[in-house]
VEXLUMSE-632844 format. One record per residue (C-alpha): x, y negated, z negated; residue in one letter. Coordinates in steps of 0.5 Angstrom, whole numbers, padded with zeros to 4 digits, always signed. Each point is the difference from the previous one (the first is absolute). Layout:
// VEXLUMSE-632844
XYZA
...
//
This chain:
// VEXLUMSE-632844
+0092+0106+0131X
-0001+0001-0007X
-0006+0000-0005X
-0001+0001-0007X
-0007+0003-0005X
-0002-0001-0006X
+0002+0006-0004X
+0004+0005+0005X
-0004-0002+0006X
+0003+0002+0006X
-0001-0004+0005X
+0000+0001+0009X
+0007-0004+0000X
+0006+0004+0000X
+0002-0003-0007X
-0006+0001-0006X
+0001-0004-0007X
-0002+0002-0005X
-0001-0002-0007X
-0003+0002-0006X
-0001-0006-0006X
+0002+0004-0007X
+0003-0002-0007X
-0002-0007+0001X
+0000-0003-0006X
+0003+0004-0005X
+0002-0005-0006X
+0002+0001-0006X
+0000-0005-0007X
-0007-0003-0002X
-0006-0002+0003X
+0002-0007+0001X
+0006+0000+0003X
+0002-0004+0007X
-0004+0003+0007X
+0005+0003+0005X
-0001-0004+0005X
+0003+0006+0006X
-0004+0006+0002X
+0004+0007+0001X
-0001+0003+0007X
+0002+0007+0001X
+0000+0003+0007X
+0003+0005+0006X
+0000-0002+0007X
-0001+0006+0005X
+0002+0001+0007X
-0006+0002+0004X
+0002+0008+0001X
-0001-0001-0007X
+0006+0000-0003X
+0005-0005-0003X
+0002-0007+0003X
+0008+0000+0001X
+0003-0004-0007X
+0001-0007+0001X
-0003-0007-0002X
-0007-0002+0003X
-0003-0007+0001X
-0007+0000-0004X
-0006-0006-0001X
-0004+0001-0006X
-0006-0004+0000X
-0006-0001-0004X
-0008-0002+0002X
-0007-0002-0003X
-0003+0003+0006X
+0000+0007+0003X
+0002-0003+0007X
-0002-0007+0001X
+0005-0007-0004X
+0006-0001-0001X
+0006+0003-0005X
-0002-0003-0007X
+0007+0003-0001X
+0006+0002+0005X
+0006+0003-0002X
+0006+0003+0006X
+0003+0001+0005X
+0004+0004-0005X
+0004+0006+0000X
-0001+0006-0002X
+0005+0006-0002X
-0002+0006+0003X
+0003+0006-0003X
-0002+0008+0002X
-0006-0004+0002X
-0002-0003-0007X
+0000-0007-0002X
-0002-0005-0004X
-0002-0008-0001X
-0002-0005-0006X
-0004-0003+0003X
+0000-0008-0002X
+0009+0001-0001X
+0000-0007+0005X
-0007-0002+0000X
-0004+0000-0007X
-0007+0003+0001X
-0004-0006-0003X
-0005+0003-0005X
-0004-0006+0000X
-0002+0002+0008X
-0001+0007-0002X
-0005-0001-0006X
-0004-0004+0005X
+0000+0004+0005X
-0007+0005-0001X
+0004+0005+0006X
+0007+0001+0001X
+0002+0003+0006X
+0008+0003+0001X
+0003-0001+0007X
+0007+0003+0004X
+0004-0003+0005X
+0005+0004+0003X
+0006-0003+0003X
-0003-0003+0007X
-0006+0004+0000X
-0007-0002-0001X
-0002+0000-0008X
-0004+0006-0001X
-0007+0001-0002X
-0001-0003-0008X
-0001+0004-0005X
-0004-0001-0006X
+0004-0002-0007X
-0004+0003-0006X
+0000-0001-0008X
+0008+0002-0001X
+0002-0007+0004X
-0005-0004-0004X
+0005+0001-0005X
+0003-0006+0002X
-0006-0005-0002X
+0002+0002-0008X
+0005-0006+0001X
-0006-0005+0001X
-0005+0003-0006X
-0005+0000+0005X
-0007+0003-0003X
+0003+0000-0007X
-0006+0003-0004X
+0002+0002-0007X
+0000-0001-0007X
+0007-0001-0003X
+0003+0003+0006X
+0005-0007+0000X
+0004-0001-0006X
+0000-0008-0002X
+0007-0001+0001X
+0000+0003+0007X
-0004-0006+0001X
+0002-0007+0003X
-0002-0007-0002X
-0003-0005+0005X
-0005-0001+0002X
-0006+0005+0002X
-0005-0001+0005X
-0006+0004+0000X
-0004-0001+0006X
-0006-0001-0003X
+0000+0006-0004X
-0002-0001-0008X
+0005+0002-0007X
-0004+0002-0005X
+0004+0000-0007X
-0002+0000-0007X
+0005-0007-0001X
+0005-0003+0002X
+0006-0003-0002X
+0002-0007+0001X
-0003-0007-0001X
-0003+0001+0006X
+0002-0007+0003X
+0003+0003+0007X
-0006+0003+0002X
-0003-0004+0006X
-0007+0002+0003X
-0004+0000-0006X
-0007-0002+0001X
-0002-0004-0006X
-0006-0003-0002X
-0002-0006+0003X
-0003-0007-0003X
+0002-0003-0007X
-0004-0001-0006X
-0001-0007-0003X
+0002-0004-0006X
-0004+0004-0006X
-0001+0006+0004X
+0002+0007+0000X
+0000+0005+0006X
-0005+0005-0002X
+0001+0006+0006X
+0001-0001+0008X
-0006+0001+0005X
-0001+0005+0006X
+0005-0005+0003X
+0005-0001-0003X
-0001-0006-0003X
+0000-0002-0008X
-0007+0000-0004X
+0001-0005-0005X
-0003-0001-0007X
-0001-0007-0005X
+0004+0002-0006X
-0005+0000-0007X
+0004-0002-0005X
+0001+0005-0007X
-0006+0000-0004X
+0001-0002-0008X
+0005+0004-0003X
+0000+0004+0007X
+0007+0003-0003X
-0004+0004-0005X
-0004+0003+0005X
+0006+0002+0005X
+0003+0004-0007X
-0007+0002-0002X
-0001-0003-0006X
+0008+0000-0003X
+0002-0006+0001X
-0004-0006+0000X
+0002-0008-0001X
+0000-0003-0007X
-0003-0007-0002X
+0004-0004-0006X
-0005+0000-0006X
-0002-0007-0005X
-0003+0002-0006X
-0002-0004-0006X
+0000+0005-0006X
-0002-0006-0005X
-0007+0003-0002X
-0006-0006+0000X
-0006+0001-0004X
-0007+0000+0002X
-0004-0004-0004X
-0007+0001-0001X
-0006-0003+0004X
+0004-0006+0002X
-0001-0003+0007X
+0007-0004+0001X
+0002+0006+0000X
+0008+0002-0001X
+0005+0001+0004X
+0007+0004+0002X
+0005-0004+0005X
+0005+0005+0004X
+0006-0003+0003X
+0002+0003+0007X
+0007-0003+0002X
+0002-0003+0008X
+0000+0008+0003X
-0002-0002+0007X
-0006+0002+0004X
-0003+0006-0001X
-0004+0006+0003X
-0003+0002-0006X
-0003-0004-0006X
-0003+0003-0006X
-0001-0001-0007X
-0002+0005-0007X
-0003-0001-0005X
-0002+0003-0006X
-0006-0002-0006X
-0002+0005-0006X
-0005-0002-0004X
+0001+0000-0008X
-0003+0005-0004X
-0007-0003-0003X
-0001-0004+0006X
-0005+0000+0006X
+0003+0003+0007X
+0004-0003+0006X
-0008-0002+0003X
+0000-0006-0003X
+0006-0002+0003X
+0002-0004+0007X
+0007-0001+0003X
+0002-0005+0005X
+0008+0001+0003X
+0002-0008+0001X
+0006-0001+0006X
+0005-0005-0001X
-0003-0007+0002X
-0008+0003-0002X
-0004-0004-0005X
-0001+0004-0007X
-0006+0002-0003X
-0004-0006-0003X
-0007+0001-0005X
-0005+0003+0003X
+0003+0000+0007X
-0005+0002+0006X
+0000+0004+0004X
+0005+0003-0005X
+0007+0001+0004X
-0002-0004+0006X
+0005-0004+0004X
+0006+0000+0004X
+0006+0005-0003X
-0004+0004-0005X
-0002+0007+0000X
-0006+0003-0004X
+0002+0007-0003X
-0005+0002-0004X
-0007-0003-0002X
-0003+0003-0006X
+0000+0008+0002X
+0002+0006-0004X
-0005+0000-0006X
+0003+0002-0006X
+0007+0002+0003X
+0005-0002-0005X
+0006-0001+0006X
+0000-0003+0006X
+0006+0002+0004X
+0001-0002+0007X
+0004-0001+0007X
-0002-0006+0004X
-0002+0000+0006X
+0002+0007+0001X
-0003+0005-0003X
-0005-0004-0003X
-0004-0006+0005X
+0001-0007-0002X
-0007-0003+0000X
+0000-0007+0003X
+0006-0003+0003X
+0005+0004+0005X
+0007+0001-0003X
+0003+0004+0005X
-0002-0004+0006X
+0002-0007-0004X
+0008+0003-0002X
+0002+0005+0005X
+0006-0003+0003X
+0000-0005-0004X
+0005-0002-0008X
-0005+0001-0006X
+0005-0004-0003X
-0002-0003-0007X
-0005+0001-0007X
-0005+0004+0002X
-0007+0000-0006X
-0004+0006-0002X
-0006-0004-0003X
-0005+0004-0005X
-0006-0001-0003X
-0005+0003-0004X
-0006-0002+0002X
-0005+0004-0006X
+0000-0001-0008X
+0001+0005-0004X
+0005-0002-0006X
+0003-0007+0001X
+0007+0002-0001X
+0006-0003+0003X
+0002+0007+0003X
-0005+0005+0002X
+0005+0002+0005X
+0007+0000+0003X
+0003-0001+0007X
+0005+0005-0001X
+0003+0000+0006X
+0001-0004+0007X
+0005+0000+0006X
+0000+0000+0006X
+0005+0003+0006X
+0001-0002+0006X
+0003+0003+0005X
+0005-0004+0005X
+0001+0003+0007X
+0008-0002-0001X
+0000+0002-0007X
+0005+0006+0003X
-0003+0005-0006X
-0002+0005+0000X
-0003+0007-0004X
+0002+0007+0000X
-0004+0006-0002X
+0002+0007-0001X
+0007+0003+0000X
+0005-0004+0004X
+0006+0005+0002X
+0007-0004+0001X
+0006+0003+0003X
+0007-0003+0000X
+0001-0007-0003X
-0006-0005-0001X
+0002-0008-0001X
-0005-0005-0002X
+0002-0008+0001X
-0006-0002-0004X
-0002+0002-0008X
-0004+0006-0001X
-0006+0000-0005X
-0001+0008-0002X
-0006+0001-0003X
+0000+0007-0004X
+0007+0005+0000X
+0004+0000+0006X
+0004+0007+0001X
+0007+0000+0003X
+0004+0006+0002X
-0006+0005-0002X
+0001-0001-0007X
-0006+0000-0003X
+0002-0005-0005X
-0002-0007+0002X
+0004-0007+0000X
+0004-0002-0007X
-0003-0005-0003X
+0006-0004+0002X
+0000+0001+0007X
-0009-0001+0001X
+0002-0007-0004X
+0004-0001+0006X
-0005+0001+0006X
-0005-0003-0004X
+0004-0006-0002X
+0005-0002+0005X
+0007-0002-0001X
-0001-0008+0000X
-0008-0001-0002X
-0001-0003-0006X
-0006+0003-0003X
-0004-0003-0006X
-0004+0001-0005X
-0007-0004-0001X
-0005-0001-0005X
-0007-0005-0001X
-0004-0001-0006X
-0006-0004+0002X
-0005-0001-0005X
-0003-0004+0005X
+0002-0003+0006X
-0003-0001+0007X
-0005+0005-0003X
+0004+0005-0001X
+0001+0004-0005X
+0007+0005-0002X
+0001+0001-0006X
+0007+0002-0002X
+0004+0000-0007X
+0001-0007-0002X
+0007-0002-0002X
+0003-0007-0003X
+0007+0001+0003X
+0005+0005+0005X
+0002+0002-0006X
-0006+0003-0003X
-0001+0004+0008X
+0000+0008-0001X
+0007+0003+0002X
-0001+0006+0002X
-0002+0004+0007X
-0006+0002-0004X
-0003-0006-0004X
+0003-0005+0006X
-0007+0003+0003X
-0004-0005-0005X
+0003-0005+0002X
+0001+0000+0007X
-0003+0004+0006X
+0002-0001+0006X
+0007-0001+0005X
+0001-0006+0003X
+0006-0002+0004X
+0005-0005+0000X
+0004-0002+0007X
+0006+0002+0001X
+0004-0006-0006X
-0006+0002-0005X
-0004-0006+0001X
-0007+0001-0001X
-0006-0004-0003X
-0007+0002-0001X
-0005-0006-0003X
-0007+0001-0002X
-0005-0006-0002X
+0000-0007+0002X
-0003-0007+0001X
-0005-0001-0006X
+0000+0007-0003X
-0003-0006-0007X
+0002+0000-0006X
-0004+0006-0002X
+0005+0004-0006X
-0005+0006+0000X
+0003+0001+0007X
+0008+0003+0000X
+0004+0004+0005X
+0007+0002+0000X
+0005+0004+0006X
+0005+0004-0002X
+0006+0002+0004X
+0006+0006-0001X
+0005+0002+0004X
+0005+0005-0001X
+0007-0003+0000X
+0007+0006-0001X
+0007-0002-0002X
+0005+0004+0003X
+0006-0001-0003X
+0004+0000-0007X
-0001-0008-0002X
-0006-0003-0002X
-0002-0005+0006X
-0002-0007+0000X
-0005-0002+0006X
-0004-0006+0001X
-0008+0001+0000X
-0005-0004+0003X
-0007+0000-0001X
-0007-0003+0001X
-0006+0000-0007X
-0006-0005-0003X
-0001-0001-0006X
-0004-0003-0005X
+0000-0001-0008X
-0006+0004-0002X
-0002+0008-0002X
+0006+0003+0004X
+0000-0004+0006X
+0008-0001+0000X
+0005+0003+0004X
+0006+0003+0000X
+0006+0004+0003X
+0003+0006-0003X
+0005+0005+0000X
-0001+0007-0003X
-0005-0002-0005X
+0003-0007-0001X
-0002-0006+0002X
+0006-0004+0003X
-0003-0007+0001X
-0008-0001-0002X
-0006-0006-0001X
-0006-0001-0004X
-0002-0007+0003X
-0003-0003+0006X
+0006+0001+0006X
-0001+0003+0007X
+0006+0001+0005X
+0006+0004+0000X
+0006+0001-0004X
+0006+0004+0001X
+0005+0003-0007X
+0006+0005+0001X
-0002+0007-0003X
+0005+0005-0002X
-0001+0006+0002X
+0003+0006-0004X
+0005+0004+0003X
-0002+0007+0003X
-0007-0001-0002X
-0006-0001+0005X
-0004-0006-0003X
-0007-0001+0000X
-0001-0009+0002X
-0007-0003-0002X
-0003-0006+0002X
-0007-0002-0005X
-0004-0007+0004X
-0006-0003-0004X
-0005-0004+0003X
+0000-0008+0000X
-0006-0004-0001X
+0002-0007+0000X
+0000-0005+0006X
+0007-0002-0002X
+0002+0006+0000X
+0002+0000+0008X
-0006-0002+0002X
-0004+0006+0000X
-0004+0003-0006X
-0001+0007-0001X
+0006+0002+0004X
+0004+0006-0001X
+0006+0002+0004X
+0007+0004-0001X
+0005+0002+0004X
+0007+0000+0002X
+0004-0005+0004X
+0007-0003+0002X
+0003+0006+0003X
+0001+0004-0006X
+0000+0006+0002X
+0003-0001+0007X
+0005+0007+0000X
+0007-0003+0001X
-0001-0003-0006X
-0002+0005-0004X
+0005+0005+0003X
+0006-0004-0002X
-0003+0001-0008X
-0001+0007+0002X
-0008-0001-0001X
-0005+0004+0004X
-0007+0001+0001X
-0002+0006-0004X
-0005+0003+0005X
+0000+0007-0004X
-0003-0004-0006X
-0006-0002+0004X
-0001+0006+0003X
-0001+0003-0006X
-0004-0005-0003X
-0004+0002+0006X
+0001+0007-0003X
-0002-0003-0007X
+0007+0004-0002X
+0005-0003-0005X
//
């Protein structure tokens, strides 16, 4: 019999094996590369005398167990055939059977044993860290930190048993991760989802909406929504002791509904004359009764707003925002017009309620206006320094007030372009001029002049004459009236409109373009009216006329040309129907862009910008 031990132990049987386990896994090349999937034995087989077997081949079965005795061969490689030369031999074990490594690195013990030839295995040696080298092919128990290089790494799916990944991100969208736990529930129409509970399950919140100009909040104060602002810079005086008192009327056009409404006002006191204690001051809306004599209570009823009331001693200014910062006494403004359109003339009634001198003006409404602020106005305003980087595109006009810096130049805008921004190509800007002597007790006391030709031409003295821009649409027709039914026949009452635009010829020649015109007139101390062209009448009247007329007007080759348009008052009720009507204007087109560049004419904007500089 033979019989074989683990290393050179030398059985009773006649023939002994011996074996010695060296040289395993002598790799070279990187860490990474492949497992060998065999193992290198080396022995020697001696005779029981102790000596060598004679050389030959002999037949071997190599087999691995989990168990020192019990179970069945996990692996079983033979019957092979060994050379035996001088007694020495040697085997790669896995050379017609591979070792499964998988069944290796699961195994918590492994157990070697020996059949030779017909013989009984021989008693099972224990296998020791050298053979384990084989689990390497598994990765089994991998615990380290960069030790796998990213390319060594396969992709497909990856199954961590339960364990957990912790990452600082991951990359991807995400959407072919299955297993995730989201919260649970849904929150309803006007809801927000406010944190998730102990159980998973979303906490849900109202939606509260932004307050007023929420946005200036959010940036701290820099950006703030803006309203349109209606002002009336036509003083009113303020006569003595008069309990009809007198009043000045506000126009706020169709600006939708609005989320905040106020009104400014500003009174002084002229010198001599007592203080604004003696002074009332009632706000009336569109639709609200005007003040009447020795109305009781003073400022009662629906759509009016008491403002002042007889306060502030000897003050010789009343200046003041209502309803915020200053309270209106009796009426509620805010609640009346929030979300609603203000829409329509808006009057601030005065009256002086004391003695002191019985003159027509002890006082003067310098001021009134009013803003309001429309929640879809799209405007807004921008405190600080605003820093742009790359380009900046604006599909809308752009009104700057002050200089305006590009390229860290510290020159500011040329007069050329700042004309530009402040009127945009295609507006038609006007000139506006009213003289009152008296009408709808308001008083503007300008220069009075007979025709258009008599009008200031220059940027400077034009000032005299007319003092505010207003604005055509986009052919140049615009009209503005004044007066109305039954003014009387009164020829100590006389006004007048005044009206100059600013019209450039381009080209080399002289061009010939037709004007049409809306004046009044009436034959008596300087109420006529007349069109002119630098200082020259073009067409005029001395007698009674209302209507409109139309004259071709030359303008000078390359020359920028001052249009004026000079309306009187009509008095008489054959004279349209309408005493004391004064209106002015342009119509039919005149000014429609098309035909004008087809004459080479353009709206000069930069002599408006410098009349509003006072700059020739």
């Amino acid at each position: 019999m033979k019989s074989m031990s683990l290393p050179k132990l030398v059985t009773p049987a006649a023939v002994a094996l011996a074996i010695a386990v060296g040289g395993v896994f002598c790799l070279a090349g990187p860490a990474h590369a492949a497992v060998p999937q065999t193992v290198h034995l080396e022995g020697t087989l001696l005779s029981n005398g102790g000596g060598p077997v004679a050389d030959g081949n002999y037949t071997v079965t190599f087999s691995l167990y989990a168990a020192k005795t019990a179970g069945s061969a996990m692996w079983q490689e033979g019957p092979v055939a060994i050379a035996v030369k001088n007694g020495q031999w040697a085997y790669a074990l896995g050379t017609k059977k591979p070792i499964a490594a998988a069944a290796i690195s699961a195994a918590k013990e492994l157990w070697f044993g020996v059949k030779v030839g017909n013989d009984p295995e021989l008693p099972r040696s224990r296998m020791h860290s050298g053979f384990y080298a084989q689990a390497a092919a598994t990765a089994w128990g991998v615990s380290c930190t960069g030790c796998i290089a990213t390319s060594a790494l396969k992709p497909g799916p990856l199954n961590l048993k339960g364990q957990t990944i912790t990452a600082k991100e991951f990359i991807g969208d995400g959407s072919k991760l299955t297993g995730i736990k989201i919260p649970s529930g849904t929150c309803g129409a006007g809801l927000l989802a406010k944190g998730i509970d102990s159980n998973g399950k979303l906490i849900c919140a109202k939606a509260a909406p932004l307050p007023d100009d929420g946005i200036s909040q959010v940036s701290q104060g820099l950006v703030h929504v803006v309203g349109a602002i209606y002002e009336q810079t036509a003083k009113v005086n303020i006569p003595d002791n008069n309990p009809a008192g007198t009043h000045s009327k506000l126009v706020i056009p169709n600006v939708g509904n609005v989320d905040k409404l106020t009104f400014t006002v500003e009174i002084n006191i002229k010198a001599g004359n007592n203080g604004i204690g003696n002074l009332k001051l009632c706000l009336v809306a569109p639709g609200g009764a005007d003040h009447k004599l020795n109305d009781k209570p003073f400022c009662g009823g629906a759509k009016r707003y008491k403002l002042h009331d007889s306060t502030g001693g000897t003050a010789k200014k009343l200046i003041g925002t209502w309803p915020d910062p200053n309270k209106i006494l009796s009426g509620d403004l805010t609640k009346d017009y929030f979300g609603k359109n203000p829409a329509g003339t808006w009057k601030l009634w005065v009256v002086d309620t004391k003695y002191d001198n019985n003159s027509s003006s002890i006082a003067e409404i310098t001021s009134f206006s009013a803003s309001a602020r429309t929640t879809g106005n799209k405007k807004i305003a921008v405190q600080g320094q605003q820093v742009v980087t790359g380009n900046a595109s604006f599909k809308k006009d752009v009104h700057i007030a002050g200089n305006l810096t590009i390229g860290g130049s510290s020159s500011p805008f040329p007069d050329s372009i700042a004309a530009q921004v402040v009127f945009p190509a295609g507006s038609r800007p006007m000139l506006l001029g009213i003289k009152h002597d008296w009408m709808d007790n308001a008083y503007n006391i300008l220069p009075h002049y007979n025709y258009a030709s008599d009008m200031p031409k220059d940027n400077n003295s034009l000032h005299q004459a007319v003092d505010r821009i207003v604005w055509g649409d986009k052919d140049g027709n615009f009209k503005w009236q004044i007066g109305g039914d039954n003014r009387g026949n009164d020829n100590g009452n006389r006004s007048a409109l005044y009206l100059t635009t600013f019209i450039k010829n381009t080209s080399a020649s002289n061009q010939k373009h037709q004007v049409c015109w809306y004046m009044t007139g009436y034959p008596w101390d300087g109420s006529y009216g007349s069109l002119a062209i630098n200082g020259s009448n073009v067409y005029s009247r001395a007698d009674g006329f209302s209507g409109g007329y139309c004259r071709d007007v030359t303008f000078p080759a390359k020359k920028s040309s001052i249009i004026s348009v000079k309306a009187g008052q009509v008095y008489w009720t054959s004279d349209s129907g309408a005493w004391g009507r004064v209106q002015i204007g342009f119509y039919n087109n005149c000014w429609r862009g098309s035909t004008m560049k087809s004459k080479s004419l353009e709206w000069d904007y930069l002599r408006f910008y410098k009349w509003m500089k006072s700059e020739n």
